[in-house]
C-alpha positions in Angstrom: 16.5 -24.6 -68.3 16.1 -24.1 -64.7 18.4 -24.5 -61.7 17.7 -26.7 -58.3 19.3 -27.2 -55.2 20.3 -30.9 -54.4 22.7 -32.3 -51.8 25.4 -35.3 -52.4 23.8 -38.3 -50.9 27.7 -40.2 -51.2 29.7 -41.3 -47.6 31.7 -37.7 -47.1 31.4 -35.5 -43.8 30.4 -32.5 -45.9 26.6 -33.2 -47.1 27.9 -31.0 -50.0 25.0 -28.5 -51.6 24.8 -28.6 -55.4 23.1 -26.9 -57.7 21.6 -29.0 -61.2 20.8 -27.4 -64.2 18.1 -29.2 -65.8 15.6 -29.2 -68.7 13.1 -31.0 -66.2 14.0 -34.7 -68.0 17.5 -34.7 -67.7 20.4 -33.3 -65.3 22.6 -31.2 -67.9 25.3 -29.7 -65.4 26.4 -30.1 -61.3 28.6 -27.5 -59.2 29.0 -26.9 -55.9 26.6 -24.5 -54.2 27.9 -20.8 -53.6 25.3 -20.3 -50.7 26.0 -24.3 -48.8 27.0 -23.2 -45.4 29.5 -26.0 -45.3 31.3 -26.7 -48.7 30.5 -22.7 -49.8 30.8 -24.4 -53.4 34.2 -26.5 -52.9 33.1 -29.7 -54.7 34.9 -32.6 -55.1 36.1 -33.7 -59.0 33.9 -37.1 -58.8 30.7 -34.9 -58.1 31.5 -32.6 -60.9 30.5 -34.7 -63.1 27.7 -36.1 -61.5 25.5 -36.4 -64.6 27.5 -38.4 -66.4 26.8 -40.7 -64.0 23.2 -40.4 -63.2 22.7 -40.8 -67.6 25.3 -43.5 -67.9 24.8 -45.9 -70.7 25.5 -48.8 -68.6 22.8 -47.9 -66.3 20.4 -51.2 -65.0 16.7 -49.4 -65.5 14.6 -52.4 -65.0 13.9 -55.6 -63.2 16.6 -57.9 -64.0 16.3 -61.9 -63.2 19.3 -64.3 -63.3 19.3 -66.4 -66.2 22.8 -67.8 -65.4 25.2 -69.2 -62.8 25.6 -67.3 -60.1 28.4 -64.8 -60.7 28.1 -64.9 -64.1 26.3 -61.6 -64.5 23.6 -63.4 -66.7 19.9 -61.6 -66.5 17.3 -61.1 -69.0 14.3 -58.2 -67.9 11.3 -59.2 -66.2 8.0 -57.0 -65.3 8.1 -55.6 -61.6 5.1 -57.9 -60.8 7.3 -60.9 -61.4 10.0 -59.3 -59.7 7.7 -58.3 -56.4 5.9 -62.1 -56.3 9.4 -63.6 -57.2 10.9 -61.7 -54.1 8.2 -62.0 -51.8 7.6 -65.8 -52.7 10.9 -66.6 -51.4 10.3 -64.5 -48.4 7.5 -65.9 -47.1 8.7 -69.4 -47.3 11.4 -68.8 -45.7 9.5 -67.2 -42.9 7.2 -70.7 -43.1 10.2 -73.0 -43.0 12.9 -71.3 -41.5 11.8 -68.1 -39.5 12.4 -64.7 -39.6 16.0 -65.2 -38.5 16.8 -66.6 -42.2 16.3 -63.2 -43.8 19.0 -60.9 -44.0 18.9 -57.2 -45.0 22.3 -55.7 -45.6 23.0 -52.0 -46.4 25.3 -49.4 -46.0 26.9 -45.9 -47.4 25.7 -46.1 -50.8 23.5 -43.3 -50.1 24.1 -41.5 -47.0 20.4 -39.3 -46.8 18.2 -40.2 -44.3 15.0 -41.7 -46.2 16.7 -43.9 -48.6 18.8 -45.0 -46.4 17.1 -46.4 -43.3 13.5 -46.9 -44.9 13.9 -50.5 -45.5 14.2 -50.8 -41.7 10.3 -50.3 -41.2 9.9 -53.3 -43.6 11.9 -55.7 -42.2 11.1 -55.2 -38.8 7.5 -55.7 -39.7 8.6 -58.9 -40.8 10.5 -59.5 -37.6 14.1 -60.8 -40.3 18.0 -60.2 -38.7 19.2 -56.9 -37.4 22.3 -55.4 -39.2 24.8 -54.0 -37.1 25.9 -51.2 -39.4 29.9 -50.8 -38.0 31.7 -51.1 -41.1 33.2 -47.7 -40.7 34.6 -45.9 -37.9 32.4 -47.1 -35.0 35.5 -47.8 -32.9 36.7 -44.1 -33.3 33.2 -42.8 -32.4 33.2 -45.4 -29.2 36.8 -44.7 -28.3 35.6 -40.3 -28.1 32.8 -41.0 -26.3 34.1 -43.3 -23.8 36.1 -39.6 -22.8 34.3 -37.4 -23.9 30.5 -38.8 -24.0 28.3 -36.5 -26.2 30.5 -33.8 -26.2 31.0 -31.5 -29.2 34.4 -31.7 -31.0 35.2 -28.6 -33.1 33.0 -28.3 -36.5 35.8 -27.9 -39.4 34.7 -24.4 -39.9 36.4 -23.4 -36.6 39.6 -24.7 -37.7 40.3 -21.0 -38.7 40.8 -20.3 -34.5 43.8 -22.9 -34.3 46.9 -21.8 -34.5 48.5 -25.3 -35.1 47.3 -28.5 -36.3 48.1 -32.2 -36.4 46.9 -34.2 -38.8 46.4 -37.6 -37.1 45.7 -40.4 -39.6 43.2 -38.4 -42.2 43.9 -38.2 -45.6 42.4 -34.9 -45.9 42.4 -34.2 -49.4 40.5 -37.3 -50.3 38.2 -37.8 -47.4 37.7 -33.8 -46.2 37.8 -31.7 -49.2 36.8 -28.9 -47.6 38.9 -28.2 -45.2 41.8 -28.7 -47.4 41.5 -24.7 -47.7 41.5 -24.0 -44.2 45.1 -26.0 -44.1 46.7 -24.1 -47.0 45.2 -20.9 -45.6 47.3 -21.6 -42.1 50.5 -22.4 -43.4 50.8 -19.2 -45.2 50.1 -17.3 -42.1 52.5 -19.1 -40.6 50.7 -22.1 -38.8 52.4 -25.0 -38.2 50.6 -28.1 -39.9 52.3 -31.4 -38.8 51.2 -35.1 -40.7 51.3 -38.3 -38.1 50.4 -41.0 -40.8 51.4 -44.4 -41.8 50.9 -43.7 -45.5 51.6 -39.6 -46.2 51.6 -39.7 -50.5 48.7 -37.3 -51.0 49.3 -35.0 -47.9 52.8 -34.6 -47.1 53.3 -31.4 -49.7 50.4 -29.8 -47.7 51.7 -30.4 -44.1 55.8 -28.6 -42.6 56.6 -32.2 -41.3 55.5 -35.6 -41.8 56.1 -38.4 -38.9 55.7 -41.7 -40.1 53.8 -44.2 -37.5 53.8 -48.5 -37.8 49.6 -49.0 -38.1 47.8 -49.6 -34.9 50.4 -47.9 -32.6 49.3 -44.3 -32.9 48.3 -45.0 -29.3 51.6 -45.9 -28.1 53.2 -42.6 -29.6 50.1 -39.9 -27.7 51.1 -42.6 -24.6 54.3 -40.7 -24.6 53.6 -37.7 -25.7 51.4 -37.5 -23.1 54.2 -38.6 -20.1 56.4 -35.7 -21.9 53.5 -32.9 -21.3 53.5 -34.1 -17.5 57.1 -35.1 -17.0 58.3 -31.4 -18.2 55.6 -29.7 -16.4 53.8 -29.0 -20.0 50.5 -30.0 -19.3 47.6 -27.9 -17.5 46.9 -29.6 -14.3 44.2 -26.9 -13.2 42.2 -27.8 -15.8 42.9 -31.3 -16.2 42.2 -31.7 -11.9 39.2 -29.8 -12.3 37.8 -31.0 -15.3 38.9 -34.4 -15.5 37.7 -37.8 -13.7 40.9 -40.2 -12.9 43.9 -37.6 -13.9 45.5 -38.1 -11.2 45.3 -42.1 -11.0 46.2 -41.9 -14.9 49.2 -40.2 -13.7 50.5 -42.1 -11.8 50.7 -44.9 -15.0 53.0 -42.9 -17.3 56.0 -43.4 -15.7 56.6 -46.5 -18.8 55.5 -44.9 -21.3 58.2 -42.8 -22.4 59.2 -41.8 -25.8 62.2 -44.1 -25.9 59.9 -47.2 -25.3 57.4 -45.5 -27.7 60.3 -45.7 -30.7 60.8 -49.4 -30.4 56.9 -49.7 -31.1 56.3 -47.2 -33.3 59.3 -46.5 -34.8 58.9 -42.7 -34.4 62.0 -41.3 -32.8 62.2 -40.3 -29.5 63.8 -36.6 -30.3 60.6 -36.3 -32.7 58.1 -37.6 -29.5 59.5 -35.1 -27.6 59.6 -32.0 -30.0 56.5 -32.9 -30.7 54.8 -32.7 -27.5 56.5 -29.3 -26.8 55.5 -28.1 -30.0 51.8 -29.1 -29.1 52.0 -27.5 -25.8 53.7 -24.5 -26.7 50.7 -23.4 -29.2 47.6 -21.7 -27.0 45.0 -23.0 -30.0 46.2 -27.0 -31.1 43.7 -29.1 -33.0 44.3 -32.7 -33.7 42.3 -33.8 -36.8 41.4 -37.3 -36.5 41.2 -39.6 -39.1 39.5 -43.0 -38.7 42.1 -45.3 -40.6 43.6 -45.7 -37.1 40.9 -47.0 -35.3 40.5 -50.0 -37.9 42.3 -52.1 -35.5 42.1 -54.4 -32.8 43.2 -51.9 -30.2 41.3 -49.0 -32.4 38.5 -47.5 -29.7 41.6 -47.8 -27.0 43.9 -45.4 -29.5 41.0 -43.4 -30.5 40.5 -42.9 -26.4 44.2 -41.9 -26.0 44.8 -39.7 -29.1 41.3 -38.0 -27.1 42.6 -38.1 -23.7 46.1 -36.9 -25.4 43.7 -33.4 -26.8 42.7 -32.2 -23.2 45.9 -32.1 -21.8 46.8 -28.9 -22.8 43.4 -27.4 -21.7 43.0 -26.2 -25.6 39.1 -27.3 -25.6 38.8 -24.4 -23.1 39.9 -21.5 -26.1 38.9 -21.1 -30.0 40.0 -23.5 -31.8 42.0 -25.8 -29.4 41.2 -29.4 -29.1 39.7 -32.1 -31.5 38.3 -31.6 -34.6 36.8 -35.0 -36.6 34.8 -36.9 -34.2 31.1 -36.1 -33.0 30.5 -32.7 -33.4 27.7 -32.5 -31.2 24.8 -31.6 -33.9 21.0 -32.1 -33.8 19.1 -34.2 -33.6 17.1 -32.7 -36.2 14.4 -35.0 -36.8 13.1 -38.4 -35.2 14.7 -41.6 -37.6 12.0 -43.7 -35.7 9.8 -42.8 -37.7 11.9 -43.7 -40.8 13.0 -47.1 -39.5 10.0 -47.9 -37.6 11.3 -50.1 -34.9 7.9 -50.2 -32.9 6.8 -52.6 -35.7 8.8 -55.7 -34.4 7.6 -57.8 -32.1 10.5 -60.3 -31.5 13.7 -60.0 -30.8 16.1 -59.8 -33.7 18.8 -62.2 -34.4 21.8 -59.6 -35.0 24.1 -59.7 -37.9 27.4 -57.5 -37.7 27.7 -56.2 -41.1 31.8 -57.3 -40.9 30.8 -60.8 -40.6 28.8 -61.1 -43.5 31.1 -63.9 -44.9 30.3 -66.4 -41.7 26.7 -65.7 -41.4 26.0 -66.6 -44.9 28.6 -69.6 -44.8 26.9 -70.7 -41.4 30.4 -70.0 -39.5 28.8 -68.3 -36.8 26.8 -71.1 -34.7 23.6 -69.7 -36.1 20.8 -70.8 -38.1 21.5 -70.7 -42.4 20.8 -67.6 -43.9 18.5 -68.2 -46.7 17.3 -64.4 -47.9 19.5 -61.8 -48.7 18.5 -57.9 -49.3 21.2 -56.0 -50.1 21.0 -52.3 -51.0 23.5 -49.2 -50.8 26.5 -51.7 -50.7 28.5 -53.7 -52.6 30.4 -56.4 -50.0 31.9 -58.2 -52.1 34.1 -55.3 -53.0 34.0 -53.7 -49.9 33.7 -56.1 -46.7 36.1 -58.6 -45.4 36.7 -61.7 -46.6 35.8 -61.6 -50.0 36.5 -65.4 -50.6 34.4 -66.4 -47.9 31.3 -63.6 -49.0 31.6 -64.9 -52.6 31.4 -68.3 -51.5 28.2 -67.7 -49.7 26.7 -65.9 -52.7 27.2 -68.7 -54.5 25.3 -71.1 -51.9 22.0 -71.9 -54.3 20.6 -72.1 -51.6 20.8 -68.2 -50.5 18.2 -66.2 -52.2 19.5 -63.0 -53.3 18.2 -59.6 -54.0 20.1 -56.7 -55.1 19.0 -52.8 -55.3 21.6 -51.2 -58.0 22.0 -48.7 -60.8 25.0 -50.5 -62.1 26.3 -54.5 -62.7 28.7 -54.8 -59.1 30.6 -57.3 -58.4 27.6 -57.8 -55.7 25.3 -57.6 -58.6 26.6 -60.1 -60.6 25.6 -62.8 -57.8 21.8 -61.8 -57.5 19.0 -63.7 -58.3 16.8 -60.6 -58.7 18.3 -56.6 -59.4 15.6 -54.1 -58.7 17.2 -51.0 -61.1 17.5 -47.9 -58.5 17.4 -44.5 -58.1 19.8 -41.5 -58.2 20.0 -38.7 -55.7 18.1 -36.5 -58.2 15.3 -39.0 -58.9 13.9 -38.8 -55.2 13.3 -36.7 -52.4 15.1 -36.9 -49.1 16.3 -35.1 -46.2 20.4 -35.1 -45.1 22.5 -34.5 -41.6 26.2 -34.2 -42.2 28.5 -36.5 -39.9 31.4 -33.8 -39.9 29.4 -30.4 -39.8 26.7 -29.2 -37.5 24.3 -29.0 -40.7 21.2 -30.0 -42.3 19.5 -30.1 -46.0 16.9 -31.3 -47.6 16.7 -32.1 -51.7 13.5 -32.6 -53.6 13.6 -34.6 -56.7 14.1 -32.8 -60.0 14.3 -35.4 -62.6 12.2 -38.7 -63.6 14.1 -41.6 -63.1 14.8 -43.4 -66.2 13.1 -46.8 -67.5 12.0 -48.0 -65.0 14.1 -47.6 -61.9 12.2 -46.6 -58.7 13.7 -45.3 -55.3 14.4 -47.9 -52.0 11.5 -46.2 -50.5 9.1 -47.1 -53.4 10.2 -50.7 -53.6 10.1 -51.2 -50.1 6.4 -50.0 -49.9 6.0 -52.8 -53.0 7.1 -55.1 -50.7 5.7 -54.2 -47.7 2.0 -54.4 -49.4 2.7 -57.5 -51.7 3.7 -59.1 -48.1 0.4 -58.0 -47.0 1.6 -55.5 -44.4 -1.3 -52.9 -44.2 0.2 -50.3 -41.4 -0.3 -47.2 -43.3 3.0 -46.2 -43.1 3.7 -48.5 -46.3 1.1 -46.5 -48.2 2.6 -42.6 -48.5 5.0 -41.5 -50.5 8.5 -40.3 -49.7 7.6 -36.7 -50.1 4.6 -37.1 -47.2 7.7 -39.0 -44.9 9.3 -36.2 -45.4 6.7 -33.6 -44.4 6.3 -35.3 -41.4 9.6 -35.3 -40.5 9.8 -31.7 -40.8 6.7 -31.3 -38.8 7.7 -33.3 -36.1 11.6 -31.2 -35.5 13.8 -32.7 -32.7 15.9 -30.2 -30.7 18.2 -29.4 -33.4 15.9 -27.8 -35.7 13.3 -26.2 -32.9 15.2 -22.7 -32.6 15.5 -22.2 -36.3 14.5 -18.9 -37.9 11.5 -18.5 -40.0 14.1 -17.9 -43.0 15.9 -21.4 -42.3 12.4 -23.5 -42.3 11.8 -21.4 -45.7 14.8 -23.1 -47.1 14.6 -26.4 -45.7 10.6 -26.5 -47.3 12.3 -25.5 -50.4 16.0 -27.8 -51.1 18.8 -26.4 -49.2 21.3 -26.7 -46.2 21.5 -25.4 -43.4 24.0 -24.0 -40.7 23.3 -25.0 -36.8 25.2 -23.5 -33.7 28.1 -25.0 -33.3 28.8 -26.7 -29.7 30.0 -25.3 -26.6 33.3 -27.4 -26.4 33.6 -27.3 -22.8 29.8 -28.9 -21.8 31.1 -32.2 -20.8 27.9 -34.7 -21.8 29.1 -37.5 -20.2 27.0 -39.2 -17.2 29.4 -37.1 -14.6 29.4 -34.2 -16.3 33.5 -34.3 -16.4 36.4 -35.9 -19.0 36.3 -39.4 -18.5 40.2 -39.9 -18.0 39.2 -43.2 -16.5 35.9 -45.3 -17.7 34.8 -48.0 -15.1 32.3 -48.9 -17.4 34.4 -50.4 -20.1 36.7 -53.8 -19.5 39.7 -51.6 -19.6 38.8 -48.8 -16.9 42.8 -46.9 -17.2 43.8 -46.0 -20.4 46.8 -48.0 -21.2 48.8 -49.4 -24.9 47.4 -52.0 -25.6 48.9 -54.5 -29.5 47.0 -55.1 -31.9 46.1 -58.5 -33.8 48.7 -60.9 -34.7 51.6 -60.5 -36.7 51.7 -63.3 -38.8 53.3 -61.9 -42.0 56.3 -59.0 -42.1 54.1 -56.6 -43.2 51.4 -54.2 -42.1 48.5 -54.0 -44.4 46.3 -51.2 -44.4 43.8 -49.7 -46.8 44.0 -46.2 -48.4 41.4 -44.2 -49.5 41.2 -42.9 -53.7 40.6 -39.3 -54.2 39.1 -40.5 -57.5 36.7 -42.8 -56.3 34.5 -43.3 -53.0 34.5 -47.1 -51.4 33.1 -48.4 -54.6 31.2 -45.6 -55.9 31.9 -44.5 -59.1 33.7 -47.2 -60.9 31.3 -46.5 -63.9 33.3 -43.7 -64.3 35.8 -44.4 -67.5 37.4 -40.7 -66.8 38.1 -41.8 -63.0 38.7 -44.9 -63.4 41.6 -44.2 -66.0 42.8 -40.7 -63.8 43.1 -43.7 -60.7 44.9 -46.1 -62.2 45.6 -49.9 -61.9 45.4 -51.5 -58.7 48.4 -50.5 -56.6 50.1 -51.4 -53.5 52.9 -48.7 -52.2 55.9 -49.7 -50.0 58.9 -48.6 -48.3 61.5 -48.2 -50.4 63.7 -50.5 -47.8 60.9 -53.4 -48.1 61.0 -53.7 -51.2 64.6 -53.6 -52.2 64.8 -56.4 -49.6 62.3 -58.5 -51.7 63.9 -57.1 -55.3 61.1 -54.7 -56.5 61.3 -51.6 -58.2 58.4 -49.0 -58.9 56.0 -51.0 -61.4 56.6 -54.0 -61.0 53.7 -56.6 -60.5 53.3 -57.9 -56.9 51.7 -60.4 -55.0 50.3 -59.8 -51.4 48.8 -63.3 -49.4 48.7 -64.3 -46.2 45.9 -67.0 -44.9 43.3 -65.8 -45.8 44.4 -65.6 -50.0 46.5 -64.0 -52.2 46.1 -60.8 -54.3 48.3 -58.8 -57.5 48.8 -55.5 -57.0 51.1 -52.9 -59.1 53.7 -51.9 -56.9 54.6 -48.0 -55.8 58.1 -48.0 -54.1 58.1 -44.5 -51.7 59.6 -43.4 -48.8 56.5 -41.8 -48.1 54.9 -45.0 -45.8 56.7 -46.3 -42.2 58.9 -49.0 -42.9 56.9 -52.4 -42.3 53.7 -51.1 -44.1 52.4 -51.6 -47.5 49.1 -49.4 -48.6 46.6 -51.0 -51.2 44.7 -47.1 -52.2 41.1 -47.6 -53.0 38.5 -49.9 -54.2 38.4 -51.8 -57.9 36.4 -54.2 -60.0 37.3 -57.8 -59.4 37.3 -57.4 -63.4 40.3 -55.3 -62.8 42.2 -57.5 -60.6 44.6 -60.1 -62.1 43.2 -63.0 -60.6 40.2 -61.3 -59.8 41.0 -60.9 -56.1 40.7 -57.3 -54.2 42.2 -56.2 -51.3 39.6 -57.3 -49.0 40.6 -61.3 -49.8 43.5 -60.4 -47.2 40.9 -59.0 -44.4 40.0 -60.9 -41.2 36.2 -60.7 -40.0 37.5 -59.7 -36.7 36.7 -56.8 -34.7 37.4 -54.0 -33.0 38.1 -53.7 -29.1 35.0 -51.7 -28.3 32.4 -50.4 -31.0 32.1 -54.0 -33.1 34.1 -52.3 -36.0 35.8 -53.5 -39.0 39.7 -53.9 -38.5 40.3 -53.8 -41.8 43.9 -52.4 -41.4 45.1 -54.5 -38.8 45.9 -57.2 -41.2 49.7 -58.5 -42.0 51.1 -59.8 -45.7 54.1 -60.8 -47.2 54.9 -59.6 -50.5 56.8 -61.4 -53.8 57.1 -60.2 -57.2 55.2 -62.1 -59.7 
């Protein structure tokens, strides 16, 4: 028995270090790493027991070919030389009849590490097929930072020891950053005040001193007037804010409207809570706001994301420890060059672009363009976990639409291929990581075979690349030699490491990288960017969201049990989760005649969807919550949440708006 360091590959902020016990065939036990910088062993319970996962009966560990209808989850086995010509037959006609602009590779978070992650890139701009834009996240939240604060680093979680009181803006800390979870319990009993502005507060309102209850998609509105209380009662720091700041004074001169009586008719946060609130924010030397993304999944989301921002220099707390914003960019690395993972100098046209929200059109032919007629899909699962999941499934089942899927297990995505090529676990391949949340970086070596005869999306892509006749001798190394060169060829965040660092980094390990000097503005003035003349909407103002067809908000939870749609193989977490849920008010639903339990059904326009209902007092009035991602298997009528999203985007940053969606609600 020996034991290795690996690294969680899964969509979390943490890049958590593990350590494997293994017998060199098999992965026998996972923890967290004692020595990991960042998680300093805190692990989540999904990752705990990661091997029961990576030796899952139900695993897919070889080529799989549809035998019948799509949807049906029908294969039988084939040999990877069937699978290989079968895929890149289809390819090249395509290419013949229709063009490079007929090909469509779609990925996400299903594994976060660099390598696996972004390899197929080089591949498929060899072949000169669609570009994805990957914003299925948060990239309104990262726009709406950076249109104030450019490149500036927020606070890494590890300095949220300095604050001396925290608002917890939108982030379901316990299921989406584990890690700091201690940090908040730690500050309460010292006597830190931890205050909770959510639409949904279930999981975190026992770990927060007060909970304030926002309608979705006006967070903006509410820092609007919190912001006119810090200037109207002389609260704010003008010295800083006039010397570090482009447009406060024009701002100013704005908030006369927004005050926290017009802010309770949108938000339906009392005005006597606005105002305490802003005095209790200005009257703490240290304040942090932790920024969640859920609220930036809107049509106005990079506009709130820019206010909640703007609403964090007021007090001039970036200027001491622990004061200011602590969940966007953090400011790390780079560490190494992804060029030469994704290759872009290999295409020479210019790519048709795909957003990754709007998969449902482009494979329908709803978006002007030319049919899609091949489909790559690996590290995802959309039909689970993109909009419009009538509209996705009805593309999947276009005969016409060539479909490939890399996967471990049967998806609901899965089920519609034509051709699964069985993939690789963390463990089975080598890689290198960058946390989102933490200024960190790890890399993991493989420790284990993979089973059967699964191979990593590196391997298969290099398959591809040479059954497509593509020669460029990138196609023809292994992942450990990409690797090595990535290491060799360090970008600015890795050139001052210490000779002990490189040691572990050549070995399997993470990482720590200075943290960011919070008051170097990177933006193109070198100042805040109150006002932005390069955006459509220069001043800051409240802007609404979409339309409110329906009574009520719809917005989607995350599952401490599960990740997006990770882990559903899971019997133990799948039964710890639950059914499929949908929480409201305790005032909606006695107006509709539901009690806690009861069966529920959720529609609008775009279909309808049973849920088991949760009655709490724990959401804003208005707003229901569906928590999580499920099966279609485990749906009634075999609908998931995502039936009732719009393909529509953000303001700024192209990003899902996945929560700015409206329902009514019966019991069935």
């Amino acid at each position: 028995m020996k034991i290795y360091k690996t690294i969680c590959p899964y969509d979390c902020p943490t890049s958590c270090g593990l350590l494997a016990e293994s017998d060199g065939e098999r992965i026998l036990k996972v923890k967290g790493d004692p020595a990991d910088p960042v998680s300093r062993g805190l692990i989540c319970r999904k990752m705990q027991r990661y091997e029961k996962s990576i030796h899952s009966p139900d695993r897919i560990v070889t080529p799989l070919k549809r035998t019948g209808d799509k949807g049906s989850g029908q294969f039988s086995p084939i040999s990877w030389d069937e699978a290989i010509s079968t895929i890149t037959e289809r390819w090249k006609l395509a290419l013949e009849e229709s063009g490079p602009d007929s090909i469509l590779p779609f990925y996400y978070s299903g594994v976060m590490s660099l390598i696996h992650r972004n390899c197929g890139d080089a591949l498929f701009n060899k072949m000169g097929a669609c570009a994805l834009i990957k914003t299925l996240c948060s990239s309104a939240k990262s726009a709406g930072y950076a249109a104030v604060a450019g490149k500036t680093g927020c606070l890494d979680p590890r300095e949220l020891a300095d604050s001396d009181y925290y608002i917890v803006w939108g982030s379901n800390m316990k299921a989406t950053r584990l890690q700091s979870m201690p940090d908040i319990v730690k500050a309460r009993k010292l006597g830190k005040r931890v205050v909770l502005i959510e639409s949904y507060a279930k999981e975190m309102e026992s770990y927060c001193d007060q909970v304030v209850l926002v309608t979705p998609g006006t967070d903006g509105a509410l820092a609007l007037a919190m912001i006119h209380v810090l200037v109207d009662e002389g609260l704010a720091d003008l010295d800083f804010l006039q010397r570090e700041a482009e447009g406060f004074e024009e701002f100013k001169e704005t908030l006369g409207v927004y005050t926290p009586v017009w802010a309770e008719d949108i938000t339906g946060v009392p005005a006597k809570v606005i105002v305490d609130l802003a005095r209790e924010y200005a009257a703490a030397s240290a304040p942090v706001i932790i920024l969640g993304s859920g609220n930036s999944r809107h049509g106005n989301g990079g506009m709130t994301v820019r206010l909640i921002t703007i609403l964090s220099f007021f007090t001039g707390a970036w200027s001491r420890a622990g004061g200011g914003m602590c969940g966007c960019n953090t400011g790390s690395g780079p560490y190494v060059d992804s060029d030469r993972i994704a290759r872009p100098d290999l295409r020479t046209n210019t790519a048709r672009k795909v957003n990754i929200n709007m998969l449902g059109a482009a494979l329908n032919g709803e978006d002007g363009k030319s049919p899609i007629r091949c489909l790559h899909v690996y590290g995802s699962n959309p039909v689970g976990s993109v909009a419009d999941q009538q509209g996705i499934q009805k593309g999947l089942l276009n005969p016409e639409i060539f479909t490939v899927v890399h996967e471990r297990f049967m998806t609901d995505t899965a089920r519609y291929a034509d051709i699964i090529l069985p993939a690789t676990f963390s463990v089975e391949q080598s890689d290198c990581h960058s946390a989102y949340g933490y200024c960190s970086f790890g890399t993991a070596y493989k420790i284990i075979p993979a089973p059967g005869e699964c191979k990593s999306n590196w391997d298969i892509f290099c398959l591809l690349a040479k059954a497509m006749g593509y020669n460029e001798d990138h196609f023809n190394r292994t992942e450990e030699d990409l690797l090595g060169e990535l290491l060799a060829h360090p970008l600015s965040g890795l050139q001052n490491i210490s000779d002990d660092e490189w040691k572990i980094l050549k070995n399997g390990g993470v990482i720590s990288t200075p943290f960011a000097d919070h008051t170097d503005w990177k933006t193109q003035s070198g100042k805040i960017q109150i006002i932005n003349n390069k955006l459509e909407s220069p001043m800051p103002e409240y802007q609404e969201n979409y339309g409110k067809s329906h009574p009520l908000r719809l917005i989607a939870a995350p599952s401490s049990e599960t990740l997006n749609s990770i882990f559903l193989e899971r019997d133990e977490l799948i039964d710890r989760r639950g059914p499929m849920t949908l929480s409201m008010h305790t005032d909606d639903a006695a107006a509709r005649g539901i009690v806690d339990k009861d069966s529920v059904l959720a529609f609008n326009d775009m279909g309808e969807v049973v849920f088991t209902a949760i009655v709490t007092p724990l959401i804003a009035k208005g707003t229901v919550a569906a928590t999580g991602i499920f099966k279609t298997k485990q749906s009634a009528n075999g609908n998931l949440v995502n039936t009732l999203h719009h393909e529509r985007l953000s303001d700024i940053g192209e990003a899902t708006t996945l929560n700015d969606n409206t329902v009514d609600v019966r019991k069935v």
